[in-house]
Residue, then its C-alpha position, 0 to 999 in steps of 0.5 A: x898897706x901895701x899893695x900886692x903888685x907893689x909887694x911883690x916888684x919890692x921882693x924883686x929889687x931886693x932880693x937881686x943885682x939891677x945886672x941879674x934882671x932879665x930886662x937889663x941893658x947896660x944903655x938902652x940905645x934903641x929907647x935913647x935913639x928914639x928920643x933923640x929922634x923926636x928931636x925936643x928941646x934938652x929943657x922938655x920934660x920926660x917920664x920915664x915909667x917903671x925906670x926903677x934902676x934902668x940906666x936911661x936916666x943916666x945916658x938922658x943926662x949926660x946928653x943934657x936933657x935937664x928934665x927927667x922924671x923917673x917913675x917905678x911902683x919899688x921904692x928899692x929900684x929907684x933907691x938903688x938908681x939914686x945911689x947909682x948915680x950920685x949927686x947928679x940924682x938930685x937932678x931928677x924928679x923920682x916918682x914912687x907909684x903905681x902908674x895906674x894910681x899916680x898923680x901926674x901933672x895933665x899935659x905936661x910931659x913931651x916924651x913918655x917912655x916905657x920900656x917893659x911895664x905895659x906888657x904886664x897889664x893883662x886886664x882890659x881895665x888897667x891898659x884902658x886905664x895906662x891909655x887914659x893917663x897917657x891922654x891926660x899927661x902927655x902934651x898934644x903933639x908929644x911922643x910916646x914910646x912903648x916897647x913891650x915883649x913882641x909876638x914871640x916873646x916871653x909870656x912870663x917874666x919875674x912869675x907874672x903872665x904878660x901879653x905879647x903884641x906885635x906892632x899893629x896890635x900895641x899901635x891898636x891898644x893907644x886908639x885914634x888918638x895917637x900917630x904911629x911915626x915908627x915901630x921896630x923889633x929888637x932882640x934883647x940878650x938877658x944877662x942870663x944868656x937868653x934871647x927875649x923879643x921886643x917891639x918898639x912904637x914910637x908914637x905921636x898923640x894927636x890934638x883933640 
């Protein structure tokens, strides 16, 4: 059976256009800019958690970087990327699961990035749980970057409550284990018009 979460993400990308999510960006610079400033081989490998039909897949590949996972809870959004890029999807590894459930490979991956699913975990629980499975799954010196809604951003999105952070408070949630190297606010314009907040940290995780 599926789960709720699962459930209701599946309604989502079903019923709407990938361009009619309020989180669409045609390229989403800032998280490429990120990357390339990490400044890892185009052979490391790169998570891409909740990409369901973001297009950091595609910029990630036309810049060469040949090892790309993409990991989202909708079979329908990673369905959707598939089509959307063709025959160079078979050059990316696709992940259907709850990242709070998924099997991921320990110390394997150089960057993990996720730009708007963190902000969706409200419970202690599931965000100590999100942290855990960055420490077991991201190689020591490797980056990770989160970007979620920032102090005056929404507190709903797509009918789920969310939590805001500011840079000090999302750098907090990761623990002593990780570097902060880099935050920044953004302004992100919905495709319906409307303007929603983000903050971005780039982080290091630290050897034990």
């Amino acid at each position: 059976m599926q789960s709720t979460i699962k459930q209701h993400w599946e309604k989502i990308y079903g019923s709407r256009r990938p361009d009619e999510m309020s989180w669409h960006k045609a390229h989403l610079q800032r998280s490429l800019e990120m990357i390339e400033s990490t400044q890892i081989g185009r052979s490391a490998h790169i998570l891409d958690v909740g990409g369901g039909v973001s297009t950091l897949v595609d910029d990630l590949l036309a810049h060469g970087y040949a090892n790309v996972t993409v990991l989202d809870v909708s079979g329908a959004a990673l369905d959707a990327a598939r089509v959307r890029l063709g025959g160079l999807a078979q050059s990316v590894t696709w992940l259907e699961a709850d990242i709070l459930q998924a099997q991921l490979p320990r110390d394997y991956y150089e960057v993990w990035h996720d730009r708007a699913v963190f902000h969706f975990l409200t419970q202690d629980a599931d965000r100590r749980r999100y942290v855990e499975f960055v420490r077991k799954s991201v190689r020591p010196g490797g980056h990770v970057i989160i970007a979620t809604f920032g102090p005056e951003g929404p507190e709903k999105c797509s009918n789920l409550v969310t939590r805001r952070y500011s840079s000090d408070q999302l750098r907090h949630e990761f623990g002593q284990g990780f570097e902060l190297l880099e935050s920044v606010l953004e302004l992100h314009m919905t495709p319906g018009g409307s303007e929603q907040q983000f903050v971005y940290c780039h982080c290091r995780r630290l050897p034990e």
